[in-house]
DOKOL-604534 format. One record per residue (C-alpha): x, y, z. Coordinates in Angstrom, 3 decimals. Last residue first. Layout:
# DOKOL-604534
((X, Y, Z))
...
***
This chain:
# DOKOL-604534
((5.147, -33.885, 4.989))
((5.729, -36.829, 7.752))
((8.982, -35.891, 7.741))
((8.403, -32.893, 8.961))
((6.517, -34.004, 11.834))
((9.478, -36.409, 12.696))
((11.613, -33.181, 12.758))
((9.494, -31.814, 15.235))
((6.991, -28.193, 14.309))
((7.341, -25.081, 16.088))
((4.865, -22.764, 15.276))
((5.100, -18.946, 14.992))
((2.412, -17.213, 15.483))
((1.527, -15.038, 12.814))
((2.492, -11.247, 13.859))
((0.109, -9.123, 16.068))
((-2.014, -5.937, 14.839))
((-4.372, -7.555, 12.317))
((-6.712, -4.775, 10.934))
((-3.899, -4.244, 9.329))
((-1.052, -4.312, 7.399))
((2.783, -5.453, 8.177))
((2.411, -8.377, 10.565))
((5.867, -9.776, 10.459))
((5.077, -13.712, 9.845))
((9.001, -14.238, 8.371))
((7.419, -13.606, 4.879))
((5.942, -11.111, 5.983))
((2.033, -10.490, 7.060))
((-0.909, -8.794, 5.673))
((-4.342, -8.074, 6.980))
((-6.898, -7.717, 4.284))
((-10.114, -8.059, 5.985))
((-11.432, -11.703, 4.663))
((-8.993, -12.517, 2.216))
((-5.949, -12.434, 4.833))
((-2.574, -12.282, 3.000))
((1.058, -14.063, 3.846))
((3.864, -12.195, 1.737))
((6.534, -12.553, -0.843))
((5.114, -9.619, -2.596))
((4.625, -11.397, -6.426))
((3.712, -14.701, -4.784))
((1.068, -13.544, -2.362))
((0.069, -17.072, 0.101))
((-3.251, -17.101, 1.208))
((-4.132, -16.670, 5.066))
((-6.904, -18.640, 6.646))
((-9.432, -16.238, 8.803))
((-9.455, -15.987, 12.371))
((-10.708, -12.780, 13.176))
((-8.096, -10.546, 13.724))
((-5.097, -13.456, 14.495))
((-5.062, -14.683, 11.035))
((-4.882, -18.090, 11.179))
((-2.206, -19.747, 8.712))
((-0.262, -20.943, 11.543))
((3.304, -20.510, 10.864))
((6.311, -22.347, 9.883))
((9.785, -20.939, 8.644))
((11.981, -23.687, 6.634))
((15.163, -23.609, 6.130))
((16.287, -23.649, 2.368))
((19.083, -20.892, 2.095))
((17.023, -19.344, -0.090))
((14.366, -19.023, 2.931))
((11.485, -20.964, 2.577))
((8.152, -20.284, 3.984))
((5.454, -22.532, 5.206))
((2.080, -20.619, 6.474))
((0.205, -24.228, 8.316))
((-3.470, -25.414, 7.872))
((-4.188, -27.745, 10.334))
((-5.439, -31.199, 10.364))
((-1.971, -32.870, 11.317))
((0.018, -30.483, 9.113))
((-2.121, -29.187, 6.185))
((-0.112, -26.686, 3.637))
((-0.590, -23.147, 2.668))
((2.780, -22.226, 0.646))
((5.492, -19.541, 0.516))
((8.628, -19.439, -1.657))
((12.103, -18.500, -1.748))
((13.563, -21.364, -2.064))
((11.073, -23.919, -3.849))
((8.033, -25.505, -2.327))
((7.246, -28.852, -3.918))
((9.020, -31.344, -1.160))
((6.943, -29.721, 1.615))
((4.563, -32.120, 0.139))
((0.634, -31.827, -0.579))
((0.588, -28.007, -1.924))
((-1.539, -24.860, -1.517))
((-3.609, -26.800, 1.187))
((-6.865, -28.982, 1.163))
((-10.055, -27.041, 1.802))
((-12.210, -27.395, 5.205))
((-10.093, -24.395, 6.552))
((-10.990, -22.370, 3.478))
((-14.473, -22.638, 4.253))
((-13.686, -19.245, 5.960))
((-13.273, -17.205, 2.946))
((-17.003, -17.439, 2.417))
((-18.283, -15.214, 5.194))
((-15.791, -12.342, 2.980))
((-17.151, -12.706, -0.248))
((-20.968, -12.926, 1.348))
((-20.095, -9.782, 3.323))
((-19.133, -7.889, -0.218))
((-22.172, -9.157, -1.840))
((-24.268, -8.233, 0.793))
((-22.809, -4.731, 1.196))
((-23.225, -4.338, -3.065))
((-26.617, -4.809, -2.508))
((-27.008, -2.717, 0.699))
((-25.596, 0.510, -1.270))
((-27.742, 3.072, 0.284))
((-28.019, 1.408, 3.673))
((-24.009, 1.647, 4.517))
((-24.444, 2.864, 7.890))
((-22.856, 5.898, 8.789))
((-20.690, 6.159, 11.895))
((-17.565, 6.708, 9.962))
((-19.358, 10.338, 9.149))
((-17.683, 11.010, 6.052))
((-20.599, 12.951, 4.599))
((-21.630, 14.278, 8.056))
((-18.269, 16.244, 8.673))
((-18.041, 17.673, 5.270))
((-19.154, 21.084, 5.906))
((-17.011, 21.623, 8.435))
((-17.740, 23.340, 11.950))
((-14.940, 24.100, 14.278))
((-14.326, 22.580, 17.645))
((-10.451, 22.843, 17.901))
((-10.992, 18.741, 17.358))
((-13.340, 18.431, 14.909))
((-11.859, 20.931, 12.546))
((-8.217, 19.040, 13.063))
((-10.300, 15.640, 11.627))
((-12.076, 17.689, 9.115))
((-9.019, 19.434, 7.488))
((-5.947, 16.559, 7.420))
((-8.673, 14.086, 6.693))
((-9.358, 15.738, 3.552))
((-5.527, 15.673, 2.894))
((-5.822, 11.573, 3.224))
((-8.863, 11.966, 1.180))
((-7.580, 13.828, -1.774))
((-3.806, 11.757, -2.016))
((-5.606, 8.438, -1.249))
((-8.264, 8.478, -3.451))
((-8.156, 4.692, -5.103))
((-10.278, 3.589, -1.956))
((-9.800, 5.851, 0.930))
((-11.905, 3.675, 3.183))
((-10.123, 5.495, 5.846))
((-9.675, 7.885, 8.256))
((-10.019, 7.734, 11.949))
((-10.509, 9.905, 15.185))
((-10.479, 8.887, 19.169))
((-12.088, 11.476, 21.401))
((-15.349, 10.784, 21.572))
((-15.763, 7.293, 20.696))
((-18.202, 5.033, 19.689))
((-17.898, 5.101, 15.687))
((-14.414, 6.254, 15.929))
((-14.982, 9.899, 14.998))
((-13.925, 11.683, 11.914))
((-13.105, 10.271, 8.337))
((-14.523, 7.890, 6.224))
((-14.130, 7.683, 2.685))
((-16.915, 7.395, -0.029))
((-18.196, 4.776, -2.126))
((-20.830, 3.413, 0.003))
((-18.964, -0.349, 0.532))
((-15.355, 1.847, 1.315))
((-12.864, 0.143, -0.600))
((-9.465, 0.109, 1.318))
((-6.640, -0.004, -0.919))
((-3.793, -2.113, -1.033))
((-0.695, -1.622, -3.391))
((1.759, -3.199, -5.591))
((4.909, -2.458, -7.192))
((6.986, -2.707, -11.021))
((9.326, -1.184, -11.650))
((11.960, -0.212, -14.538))
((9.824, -1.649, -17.735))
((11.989, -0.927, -20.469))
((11.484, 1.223, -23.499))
((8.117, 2.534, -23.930))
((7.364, 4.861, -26.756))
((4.331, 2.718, -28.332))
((2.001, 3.765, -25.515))
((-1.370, 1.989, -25.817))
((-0.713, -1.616, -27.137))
((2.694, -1.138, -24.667))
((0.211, -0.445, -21.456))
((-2.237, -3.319, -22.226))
((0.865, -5.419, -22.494))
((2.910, -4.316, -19.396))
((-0.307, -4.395, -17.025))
((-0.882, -8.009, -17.837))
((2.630, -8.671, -17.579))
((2.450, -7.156, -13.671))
((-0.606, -9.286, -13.036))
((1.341, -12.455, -13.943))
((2.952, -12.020, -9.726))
((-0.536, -12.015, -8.574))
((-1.858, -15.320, -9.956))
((-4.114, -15.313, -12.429))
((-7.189, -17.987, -12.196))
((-9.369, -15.306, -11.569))
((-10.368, -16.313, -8.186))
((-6.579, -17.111, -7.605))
((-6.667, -13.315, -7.275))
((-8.509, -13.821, -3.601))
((-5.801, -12.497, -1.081))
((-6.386, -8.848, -1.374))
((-9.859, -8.479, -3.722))
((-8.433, -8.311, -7.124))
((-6.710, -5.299, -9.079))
((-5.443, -5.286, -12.587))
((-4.311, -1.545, -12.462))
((-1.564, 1.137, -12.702))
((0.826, 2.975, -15.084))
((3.542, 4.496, -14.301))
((5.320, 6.283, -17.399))
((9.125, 7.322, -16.300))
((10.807, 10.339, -17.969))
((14.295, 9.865, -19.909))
((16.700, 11.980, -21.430))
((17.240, 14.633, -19.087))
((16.195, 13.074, -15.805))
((13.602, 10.927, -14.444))
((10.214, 13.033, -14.541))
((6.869, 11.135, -13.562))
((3.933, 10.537, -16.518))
((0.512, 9.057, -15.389))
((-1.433, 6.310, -15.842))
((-4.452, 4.541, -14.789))
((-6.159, 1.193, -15.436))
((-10.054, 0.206, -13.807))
((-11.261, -2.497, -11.674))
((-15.063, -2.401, -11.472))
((-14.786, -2.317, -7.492))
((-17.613, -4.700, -7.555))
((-15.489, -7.348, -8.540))
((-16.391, -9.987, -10.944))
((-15.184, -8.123, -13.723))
((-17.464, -7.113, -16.840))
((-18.307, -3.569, -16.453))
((-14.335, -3.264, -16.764))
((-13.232, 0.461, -15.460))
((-13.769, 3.999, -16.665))
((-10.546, 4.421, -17.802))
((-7.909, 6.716, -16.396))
((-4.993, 8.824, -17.423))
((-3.569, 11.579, -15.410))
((-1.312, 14.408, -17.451))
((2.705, 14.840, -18.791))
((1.772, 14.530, -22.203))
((3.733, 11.676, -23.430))
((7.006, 11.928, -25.431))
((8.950, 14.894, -23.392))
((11.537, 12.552, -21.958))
((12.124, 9.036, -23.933))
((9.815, 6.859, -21.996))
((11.191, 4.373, -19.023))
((8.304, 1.691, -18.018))
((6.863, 2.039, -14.222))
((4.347, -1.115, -13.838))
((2.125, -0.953, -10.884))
((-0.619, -3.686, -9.246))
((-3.909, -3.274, -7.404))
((-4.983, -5.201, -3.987))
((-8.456, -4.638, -2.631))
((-9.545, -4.253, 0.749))
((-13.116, -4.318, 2.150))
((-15.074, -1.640, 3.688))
((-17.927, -1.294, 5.642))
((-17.850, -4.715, 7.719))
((-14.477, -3.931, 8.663))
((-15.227, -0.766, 10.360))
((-17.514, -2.558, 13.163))
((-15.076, -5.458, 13.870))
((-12.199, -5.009, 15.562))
((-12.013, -1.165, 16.017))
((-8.291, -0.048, 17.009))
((-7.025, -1.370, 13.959))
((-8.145, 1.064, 11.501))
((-7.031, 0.357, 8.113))
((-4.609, 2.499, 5.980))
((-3.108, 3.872, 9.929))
((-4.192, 6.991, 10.129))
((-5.428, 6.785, 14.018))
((-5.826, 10.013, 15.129))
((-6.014, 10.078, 19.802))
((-7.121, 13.216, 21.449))
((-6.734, 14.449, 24.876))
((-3.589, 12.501, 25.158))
((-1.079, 10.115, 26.874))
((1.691, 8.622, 25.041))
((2.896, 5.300, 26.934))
((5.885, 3.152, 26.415))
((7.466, -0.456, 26.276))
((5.682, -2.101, 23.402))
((3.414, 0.740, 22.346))
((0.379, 2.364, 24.655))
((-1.616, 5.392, 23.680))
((-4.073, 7.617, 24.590))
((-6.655, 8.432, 27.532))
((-9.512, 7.404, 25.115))
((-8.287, 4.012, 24.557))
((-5.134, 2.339, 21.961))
((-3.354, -0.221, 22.442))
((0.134, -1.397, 20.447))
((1.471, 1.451, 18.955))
((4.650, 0.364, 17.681))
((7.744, 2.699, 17.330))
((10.442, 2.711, 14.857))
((9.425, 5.811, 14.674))
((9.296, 9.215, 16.609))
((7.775, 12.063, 15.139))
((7.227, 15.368, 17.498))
((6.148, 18.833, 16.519))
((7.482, 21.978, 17.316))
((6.579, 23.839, 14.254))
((9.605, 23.268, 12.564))
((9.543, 19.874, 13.375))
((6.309, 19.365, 11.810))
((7.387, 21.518, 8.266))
((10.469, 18.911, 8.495))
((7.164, 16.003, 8.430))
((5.346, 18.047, 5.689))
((8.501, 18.178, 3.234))
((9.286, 14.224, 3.768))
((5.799, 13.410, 3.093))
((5.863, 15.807, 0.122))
((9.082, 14.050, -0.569))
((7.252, 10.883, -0.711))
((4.663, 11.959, -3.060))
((6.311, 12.753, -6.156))
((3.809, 15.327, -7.577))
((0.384, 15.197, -8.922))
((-2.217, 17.658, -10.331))
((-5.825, 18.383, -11.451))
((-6.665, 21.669, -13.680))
((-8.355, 20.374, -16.320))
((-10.464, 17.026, -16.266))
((-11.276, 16.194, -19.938))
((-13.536, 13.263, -20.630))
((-13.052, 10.834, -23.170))
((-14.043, 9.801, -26.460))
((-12.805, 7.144, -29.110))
((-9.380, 7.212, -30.783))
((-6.996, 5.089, -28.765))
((-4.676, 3.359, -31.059))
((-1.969, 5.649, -29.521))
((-2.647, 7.837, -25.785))
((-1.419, 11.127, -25.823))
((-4.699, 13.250, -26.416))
((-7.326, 10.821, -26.119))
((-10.065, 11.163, -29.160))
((-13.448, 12.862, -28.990))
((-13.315, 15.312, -26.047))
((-16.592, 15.870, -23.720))
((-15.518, 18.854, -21.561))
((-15.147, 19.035, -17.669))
((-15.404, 21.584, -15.087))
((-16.332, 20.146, -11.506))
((-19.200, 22.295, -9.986))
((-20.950, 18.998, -8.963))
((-24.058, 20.122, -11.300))
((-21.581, 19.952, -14.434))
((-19.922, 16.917, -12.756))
((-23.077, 15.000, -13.542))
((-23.640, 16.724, -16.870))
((-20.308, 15.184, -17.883))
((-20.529, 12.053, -15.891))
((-23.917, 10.623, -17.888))
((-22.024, 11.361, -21.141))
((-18.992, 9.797, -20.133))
((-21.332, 6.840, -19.227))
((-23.620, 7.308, -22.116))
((-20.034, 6.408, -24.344))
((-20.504, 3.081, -23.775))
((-18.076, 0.444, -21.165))
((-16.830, -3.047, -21.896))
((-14.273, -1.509, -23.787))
((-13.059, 1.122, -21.082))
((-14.337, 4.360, -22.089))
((-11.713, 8.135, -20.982))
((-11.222, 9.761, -18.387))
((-8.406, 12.472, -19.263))
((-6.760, 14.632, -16.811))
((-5.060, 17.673, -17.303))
((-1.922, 18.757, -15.303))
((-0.883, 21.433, -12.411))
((2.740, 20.487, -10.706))
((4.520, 19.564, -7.729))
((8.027, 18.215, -8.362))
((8.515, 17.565, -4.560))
((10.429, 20.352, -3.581))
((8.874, 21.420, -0.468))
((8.688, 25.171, -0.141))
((6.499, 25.140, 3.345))
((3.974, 27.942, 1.599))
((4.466, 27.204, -2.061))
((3.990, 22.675, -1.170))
((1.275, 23.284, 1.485))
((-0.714, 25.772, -0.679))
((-0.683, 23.224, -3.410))
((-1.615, 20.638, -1.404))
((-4.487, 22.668, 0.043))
((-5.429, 23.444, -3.431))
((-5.768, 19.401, -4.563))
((-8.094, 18.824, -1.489))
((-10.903, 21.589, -2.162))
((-10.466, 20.654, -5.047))
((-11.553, 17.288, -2.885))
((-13.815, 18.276, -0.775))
((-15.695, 20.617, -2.941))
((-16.504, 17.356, -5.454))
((-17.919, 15.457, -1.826))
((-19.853, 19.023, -0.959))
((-22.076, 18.964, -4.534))
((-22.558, 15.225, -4.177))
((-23.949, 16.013, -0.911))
((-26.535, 18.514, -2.589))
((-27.347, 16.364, -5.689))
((-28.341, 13.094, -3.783))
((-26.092, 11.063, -1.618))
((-26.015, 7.615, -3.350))
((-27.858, 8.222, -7.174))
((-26.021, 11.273, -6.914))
((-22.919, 9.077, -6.411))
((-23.700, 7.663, -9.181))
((-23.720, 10.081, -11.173))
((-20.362, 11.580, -10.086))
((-18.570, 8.685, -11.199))
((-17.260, 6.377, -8.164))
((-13.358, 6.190, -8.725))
((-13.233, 10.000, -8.400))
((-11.847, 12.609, -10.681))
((-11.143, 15.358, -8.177))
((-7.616, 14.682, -8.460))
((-4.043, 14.675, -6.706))
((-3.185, 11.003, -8.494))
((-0.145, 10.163, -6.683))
((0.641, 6.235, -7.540))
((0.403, 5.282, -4.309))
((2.478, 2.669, -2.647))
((4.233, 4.989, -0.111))
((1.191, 6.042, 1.462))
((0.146, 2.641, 1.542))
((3.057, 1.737, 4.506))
((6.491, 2.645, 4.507))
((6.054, 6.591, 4.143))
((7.649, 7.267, 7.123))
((9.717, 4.522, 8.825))
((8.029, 1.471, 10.306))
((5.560, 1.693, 13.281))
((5.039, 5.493, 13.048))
((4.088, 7.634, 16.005))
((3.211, 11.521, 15.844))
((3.159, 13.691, 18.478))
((0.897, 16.982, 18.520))
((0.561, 20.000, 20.565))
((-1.643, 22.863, 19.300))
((-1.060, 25.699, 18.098))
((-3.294, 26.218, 14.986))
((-0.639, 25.470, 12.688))
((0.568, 22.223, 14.768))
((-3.010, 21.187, 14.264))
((-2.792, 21.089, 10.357))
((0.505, 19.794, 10.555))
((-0.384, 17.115, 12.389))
((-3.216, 15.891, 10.311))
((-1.333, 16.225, 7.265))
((0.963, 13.685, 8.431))
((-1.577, 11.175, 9.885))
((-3.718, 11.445, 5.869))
((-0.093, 11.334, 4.066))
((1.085, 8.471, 5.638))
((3.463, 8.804, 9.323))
((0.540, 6.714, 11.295))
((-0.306, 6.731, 14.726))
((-1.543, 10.892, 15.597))
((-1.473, 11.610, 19.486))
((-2.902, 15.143, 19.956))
((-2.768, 17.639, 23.342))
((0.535, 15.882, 24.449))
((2.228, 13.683, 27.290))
((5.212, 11.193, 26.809))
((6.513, 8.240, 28.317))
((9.961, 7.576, 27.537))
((12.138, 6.046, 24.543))
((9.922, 6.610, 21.344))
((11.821, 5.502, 18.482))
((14.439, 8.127, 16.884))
((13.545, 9.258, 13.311))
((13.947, 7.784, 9.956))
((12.878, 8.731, 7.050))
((13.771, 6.041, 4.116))
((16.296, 7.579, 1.607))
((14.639, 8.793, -1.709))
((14.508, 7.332, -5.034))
((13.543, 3.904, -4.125))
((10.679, 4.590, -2.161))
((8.657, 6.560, -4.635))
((9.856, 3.846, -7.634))
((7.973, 1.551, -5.363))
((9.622, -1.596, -3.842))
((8.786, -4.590, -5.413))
((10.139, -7.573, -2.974))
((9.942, -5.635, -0.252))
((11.517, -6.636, 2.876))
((15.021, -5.667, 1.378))
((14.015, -2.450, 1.413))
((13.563, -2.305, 5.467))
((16.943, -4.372, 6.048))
((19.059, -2.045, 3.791))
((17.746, 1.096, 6.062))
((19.564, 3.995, 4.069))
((19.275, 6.784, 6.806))
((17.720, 10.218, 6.968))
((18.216, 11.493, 10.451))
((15.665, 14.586, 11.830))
***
């Protein structure tokens, strides 16, 4: 196992996460033969990690392939919430999936939150694990019958909460919230890091550097290799086996991190969330959360989290996504008087599934090929979920949970917000019949990225600080959307399923699984624009 400082990686990210910067990217060798094994798993998150070590303990034979390093994709992004305090409140999700199911979906993810806890005593991976309260607690747009509605709901769910009148911790905010004992975080890359030596150690195999570029039921092939198996995980954020049929269940969202310095030992070290805007045009209902993360002696960091927009649509707010990190600064300074400095400041992309609930288990289709996602603002929970149905499938066990996060589902008990969702997307491609970002190549500045029209065509410009130009076309090559521009990560987005390239045209999120192509444009062309 080699731990290396990859210089090139980081410098791909604009806003790293505090997660990545304060431990060395994991690095193992890239796959160099082809390979045979009872369990391929592609992805090196939290939800393809956890997977593998789950089988590994029940003897099985697993190798895991990761395209970056581990941890360089969403997994790394997260802001570590290990909770059974759900985006979706409990009461509506009994609206969803009745009493019963609701019951199972709570169970899942304490269920969640011990197996972490196990993981971290048994393996002993220092990862500053640790028990803390969490307080939900009225966005203004919100009344207290919601918290109201969610205590007896999570009553019936076997979650224990209390109705609390002011927010312990948080200043100018004296109304009431909802306590959450018992719910926990940790830094989560050194989890990662914990689980994947915890692989080794049980004869596992993790290669990176190493894309998987087709998958079918007799395994895996990437650029120059093969990986053949009796079962194939795909943990990949997104799915992008499946072209289509996932992508009309869940839609991605982008959300945006601040991490301020705090003298040490001023905020209760516990998870903060409100219960979202009622207002916004999303049906997400966009919500902030916080949590404390130790630094050192003198200083601990507060990262607080938010101001989300469906991923390559925040110009539908008229703010762009780099003025989303201010936003986030001043809601968080009206509410936390002790911060000093804002230290980082990151984005992530979650999938949001359209039913409000994750899925994990069988390709819809497929015997013998697995998925999880629609992990929405759940990541630590579900990932780990996945790590116990997905194995349970597989040696043949029974779970309890296996029907709940069926990906085959249809999403018939939230049609309304399906439609909407579908409508969003259908409309992104009138794009092409819009003019560009800009009308000269003159406006763009170093450093920058642009939608411009080139003979008819809409054309990704980016330019380096050194002022060359690098030209792509702006069609997404999953389904043939137009790609936006994403000032505050440097990046190329798709608004209809989220697909994300660099800069450079690097795909680097899916459902897209091949870069931009690159176009190459005359000098009297240029001139032209």
């Amino acid at each position: 196992m080699e731990t290396l400082k990859d210089q090139t990686e980081n410098n791909q990210r604009p806003h790293p996460s505090f997660w990545l910067e304060s431990a060395d990217p994991l690095i193992f060798a890239p796959l160099t033969e082809n390979l045979k094994t009872d369990i391929v798993v592609v992805g090196g998150g939290i939800a393809g990690l956890t997977v593998a070590y789950s089988l590994l303990k029940n003897g099985k034979h697993v190798i895991v392939l990761e395209r970056d390093y581990i941890a360089a994709g969403e997994s790394g992004n997260t802001t570590a919430h290990i909770t059974n305090a759900l985006d979706e409140r409990y009461y509506q999700l009994e609206e969803l999936y009745g009493e019963d199911k609701t019951r199972l979906i709570a169970h899942s993810h304490t269920t969640a939150i011990n197996f972490i806890e196990a993981t971290v005593l048994r393996e002993g991976i220092d990862c500053d694990f640790r028990r803390v309260h969490g307080y939900l607690f009225l966005h203004p747009s919100d009344k207290r019958k919601s918290l109201e509605d969610e205590l007896q709901a999570t009553h019936r769910a076997g979650i224990r909460t209390e109705l609390m009148e002011t927010v312990p911790g948080i200043s100018e905010v004296l109304q009431p919230c909802l306590w959450f004992p018992n719910q926990a975080q940790f830094h989560p890359v050194n989890y990662y890091y914990g689980l994947c030596r915890a692989i080794i150690n049980c004869g596992g195999k993790i290669f990176t550097d190493t894309k998987v570029t087709d998958i079918s039921k007799s395994g895996v092939k990437t650029e120059k290799f093969t990986v053949e198996a009796n079962h194939i995980v795909v943990a990949t954020n997104t799915p992008f086996n499946d072209r289509v049929t996932m992508h009309t269940k869940q839609f991605q969202y982008r959300t945006y991190v601040i991490g301020a310095r705090i003298p040490a030992g001023t905020t209760e070290s516990a998870l903060y969330w409100d219960t979202g805007d009622q207002d916004s045009k999303w049906i997400t209902k966009p919500y902030h959360y916080v949590r404390v993360q130790p630094l050192d002696e003198n200083y601990d960091l507060l990262i607080i989290g938010g101001a989300d927009h469906k991923t390559g649509q925040s110009e539908k707010e008229e703010v762009n996504e780099e003025e989303r990190f201010k936003i986030l600064e001043s809601w968080a300074r009206d509410r936390f008087p002790n911060i000093q400095e804002i230290s980082y400041r990151w984005s992530g992309q979650i999938a949001e599934p359209i039913d409000s609930v994750a899925f994990i288990g069988r390709n819809p289709g497929d015997e013998n090929i697995y998925i999880a996602t629609g992990t929405s603002g759940n990541g630590m929970t579900y990932g780990t979920i996945a790590g116990i149905i997905i194995p349970d499938l597989i040696l043949g066990y029974e779970n309890p949970w296996e029907k709940i996060y069926d990906p085959s589902r249809l999403p018939t008990r939230a049609i309304r917000e399906y439609l909407t969702e579908v409508s969003s997307m259908a409309a992104q491609y009138a794009d092409y019949l819009t003019p560009g970002d800009l009308k000269s190549l003159d406006q763009l500045h170093t450093d920058e990225g642009a939608i411009i029209k080139m003979s008819g065509k809409r054309v990704a410009v980016y330019k380096d600080p050194d002022g060359s130009l690098n030209l792509f076309s702006a069609v997404c090559p999953h389904l043939g959307c137009s790609v936006h521009w994403n000032a505050a990560e440097k990046s190329f987005d798709c608004p209809c399923h989220g697909s994300r390239f660099s800069c450079k045209g690097k795909v680097i999120n899916g459902p897209a699984n091949s870069d931009l192509r690159q176009l190459e444009v005359s000098a009297d062309t240029l001139a032209k624009h």
